[in-house]
C-alpha positions as CSV (number, residue, x, y, z in Angstrom):
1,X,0.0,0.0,0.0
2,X,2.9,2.4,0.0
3,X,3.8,4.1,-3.3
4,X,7.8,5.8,-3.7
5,X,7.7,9.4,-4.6
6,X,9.9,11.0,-7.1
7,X,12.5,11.7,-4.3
8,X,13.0,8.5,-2.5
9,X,11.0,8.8,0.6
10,X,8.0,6.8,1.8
11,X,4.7,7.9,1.4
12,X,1.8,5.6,2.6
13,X,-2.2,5.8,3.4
14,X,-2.5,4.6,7.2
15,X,-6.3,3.7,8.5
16,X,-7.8,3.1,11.9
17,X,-5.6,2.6,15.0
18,X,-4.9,0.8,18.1
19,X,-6.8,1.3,21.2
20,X,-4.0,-0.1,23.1
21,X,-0.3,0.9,23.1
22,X,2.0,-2.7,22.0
23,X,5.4,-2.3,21.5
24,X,8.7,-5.2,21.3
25,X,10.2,-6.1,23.9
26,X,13.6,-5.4,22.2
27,X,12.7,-1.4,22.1
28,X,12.7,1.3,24.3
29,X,11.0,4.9,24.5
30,X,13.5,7.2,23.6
31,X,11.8,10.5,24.2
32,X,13.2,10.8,27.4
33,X,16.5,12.4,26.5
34,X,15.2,14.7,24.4
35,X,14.3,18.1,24.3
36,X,11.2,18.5,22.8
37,X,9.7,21.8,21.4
38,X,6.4,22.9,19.3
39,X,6.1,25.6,16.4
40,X,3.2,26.6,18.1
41,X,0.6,26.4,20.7
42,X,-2.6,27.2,22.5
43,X,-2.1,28.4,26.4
44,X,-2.3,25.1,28.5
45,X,-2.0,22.8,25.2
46,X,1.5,22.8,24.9
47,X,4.7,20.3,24.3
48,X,3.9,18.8,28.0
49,X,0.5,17.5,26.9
50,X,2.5,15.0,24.0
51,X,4.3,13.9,26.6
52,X,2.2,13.6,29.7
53,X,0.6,10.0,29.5
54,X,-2.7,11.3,29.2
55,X,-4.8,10.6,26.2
56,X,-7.3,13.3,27.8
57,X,-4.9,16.0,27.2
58,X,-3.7,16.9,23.6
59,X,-0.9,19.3,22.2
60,X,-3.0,22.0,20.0
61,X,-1.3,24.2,17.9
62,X,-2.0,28.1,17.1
63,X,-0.9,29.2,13.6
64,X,-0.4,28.4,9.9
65,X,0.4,25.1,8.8
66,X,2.6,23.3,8.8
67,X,2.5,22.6,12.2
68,X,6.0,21.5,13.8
69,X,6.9,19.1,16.7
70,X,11.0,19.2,17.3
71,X,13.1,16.1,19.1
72,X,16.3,17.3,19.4
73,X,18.9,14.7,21.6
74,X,22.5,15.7,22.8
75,X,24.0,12.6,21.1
76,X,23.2,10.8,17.8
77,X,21.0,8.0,18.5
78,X,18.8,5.4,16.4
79,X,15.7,5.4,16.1
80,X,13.0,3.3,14.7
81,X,9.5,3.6,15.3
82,X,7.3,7.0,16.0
83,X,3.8,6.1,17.6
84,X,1.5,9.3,17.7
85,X,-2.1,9.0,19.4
86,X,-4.8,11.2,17.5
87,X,-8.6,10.8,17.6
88,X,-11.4,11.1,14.6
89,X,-14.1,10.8,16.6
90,X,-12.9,13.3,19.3
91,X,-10.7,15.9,17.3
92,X,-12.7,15.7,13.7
93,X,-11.2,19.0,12.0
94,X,-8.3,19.1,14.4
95,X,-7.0,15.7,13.7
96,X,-4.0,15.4,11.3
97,X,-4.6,14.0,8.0
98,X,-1.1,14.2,6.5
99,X,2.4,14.1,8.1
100,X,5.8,14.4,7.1
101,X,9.0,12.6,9.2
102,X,12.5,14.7,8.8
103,X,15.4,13.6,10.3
104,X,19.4,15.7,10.5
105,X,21.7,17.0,12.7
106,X,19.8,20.0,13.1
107,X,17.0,22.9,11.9
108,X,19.8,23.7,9.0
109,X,20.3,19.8,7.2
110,X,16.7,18.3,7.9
111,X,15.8,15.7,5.2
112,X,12.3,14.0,4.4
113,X,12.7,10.4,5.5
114,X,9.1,9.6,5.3
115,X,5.3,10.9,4.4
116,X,2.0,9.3,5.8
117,X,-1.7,10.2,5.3
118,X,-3.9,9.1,8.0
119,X,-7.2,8.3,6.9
120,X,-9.5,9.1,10.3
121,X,-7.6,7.6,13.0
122,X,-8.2,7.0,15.9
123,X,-5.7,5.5,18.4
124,X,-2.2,4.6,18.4
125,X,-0.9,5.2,14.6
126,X,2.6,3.3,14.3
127,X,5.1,4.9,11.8
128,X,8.2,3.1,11.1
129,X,11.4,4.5,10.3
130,X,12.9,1.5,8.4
131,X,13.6,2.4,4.6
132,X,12.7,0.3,1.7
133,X,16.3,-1.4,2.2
134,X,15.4,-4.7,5.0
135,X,18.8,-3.3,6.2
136,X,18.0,0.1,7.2
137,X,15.6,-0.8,10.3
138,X,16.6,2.5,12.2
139,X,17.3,6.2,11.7
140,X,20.8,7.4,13.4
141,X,19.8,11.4,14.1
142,X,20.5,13.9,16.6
143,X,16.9,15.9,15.7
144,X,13.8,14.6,14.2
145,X,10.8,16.6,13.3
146,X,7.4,15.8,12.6
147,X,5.3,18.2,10.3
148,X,1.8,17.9,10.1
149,X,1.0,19.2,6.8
150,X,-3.0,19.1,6.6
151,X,-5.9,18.2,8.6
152,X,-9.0,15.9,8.0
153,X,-12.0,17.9,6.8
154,X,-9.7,21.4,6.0
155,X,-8.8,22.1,9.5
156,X,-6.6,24.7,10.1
157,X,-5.4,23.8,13.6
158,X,-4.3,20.2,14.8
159,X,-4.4,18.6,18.0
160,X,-2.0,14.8,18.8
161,X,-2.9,13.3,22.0
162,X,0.5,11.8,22.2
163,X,3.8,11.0,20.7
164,X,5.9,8.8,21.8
165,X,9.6,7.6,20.4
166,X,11.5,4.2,20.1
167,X,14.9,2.9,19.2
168,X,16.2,0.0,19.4
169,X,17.5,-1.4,23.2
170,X,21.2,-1.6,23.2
171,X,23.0,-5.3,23.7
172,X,24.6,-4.9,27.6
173,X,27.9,-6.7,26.5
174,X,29.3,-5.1,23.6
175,X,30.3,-7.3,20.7
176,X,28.2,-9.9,21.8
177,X,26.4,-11.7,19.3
178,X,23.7,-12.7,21.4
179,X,21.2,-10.6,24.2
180,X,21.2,-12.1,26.9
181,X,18.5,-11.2,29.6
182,X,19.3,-12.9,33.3
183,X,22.0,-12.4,35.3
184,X,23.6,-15.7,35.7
185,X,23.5,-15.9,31.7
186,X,25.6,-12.7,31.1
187,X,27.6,-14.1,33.8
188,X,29.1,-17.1,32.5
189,X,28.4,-14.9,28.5
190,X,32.4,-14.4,28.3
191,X,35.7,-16.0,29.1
192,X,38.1,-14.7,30.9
């Protein structure tokens, strides 16, 4: 169901959701050690609400499109899924209908890795940063941006209930082949 543009990246038609938040075991939320920052924003519906853990609360922005959520991190790091949590049936004009996924060091180098419509969604939309290579399952950044770049019924403003960041968990022994999980394994994992 996704189609490449002209330019390389991704672009794909996402429908529905998920009602309950599932991610692997082998990845971790990311958005922690980042500073996070918003284009724009109504009083009280700020960057805190994206990050909050409340799918009452919602980040609304304030402005012309496009609208702009910033991840910046202090070191380079991977990173391979972005799960956002937006709601048809709550938002209607305000929910995002198209969204574009940049990647760089910074505001100055940022370069689309991957465009998405959403087709009314409602619950946890999953995007993947993987390319069209199987080997390229993760992005290696220091900022990522998300762009919403038009809203469901002509909106002007958007509101995202949530976004949340993952990269992949790193092995605890480097240069070992294999992850291993209890103690007494990683243990006896090398020889002396």
């Amino acid at each position: 169901m996704a189609a490449e543009s002209s330019e390389g990246e991704e672009e794909g038609k996402l429908t529905g959701g998920n009602q309950i938040l599932m991610i692997d075991d082998d990845l971790r939320e990311m958005g922690k050690k980042a500073a996070w920052s918003v284009s724009s924003c109504k009083p009280g519906n700020g960057v805190i609400s994206l990050r909050d853990d409340n799918l009452e609360t919602y980040w609304q922005s304030d402005g012309a499109q496009p609208h702009l959520v910033n991840i910046q991190f202090q070191k380079k790091v991977r990173l391979q899924l972005i799960v956002l949590y937006v709601d048809f049936k709550l938002d209607e004009s305000y929910t995002p209908s198209k969204i574009s996924i940049r990647a760089g060091d910074g505001f100055h180098n940022l370069k689309e890795i991957k465009t998405v419509e959403l087709v009314k969604p409602t619950g946890w939309v999953y995007l993947s940063l993987s390319g069209a290579d199987p080997r390229e399952t993760f992005v290696n950044t220091f900022m990522l941006q998300i762009a919403v770049l038009s809203n469901h019924l002509n909106g002007r403003d958007t509101h995202v209930r949530q976004i949340k960041v993952y990269g992949p968990r790193p092995n605890p022994i480097p240069h070992q082949p294999f992850q291993f999980t209890s103690r007494e394994f990683i243990t006896y994992s090398s020889i002396r």
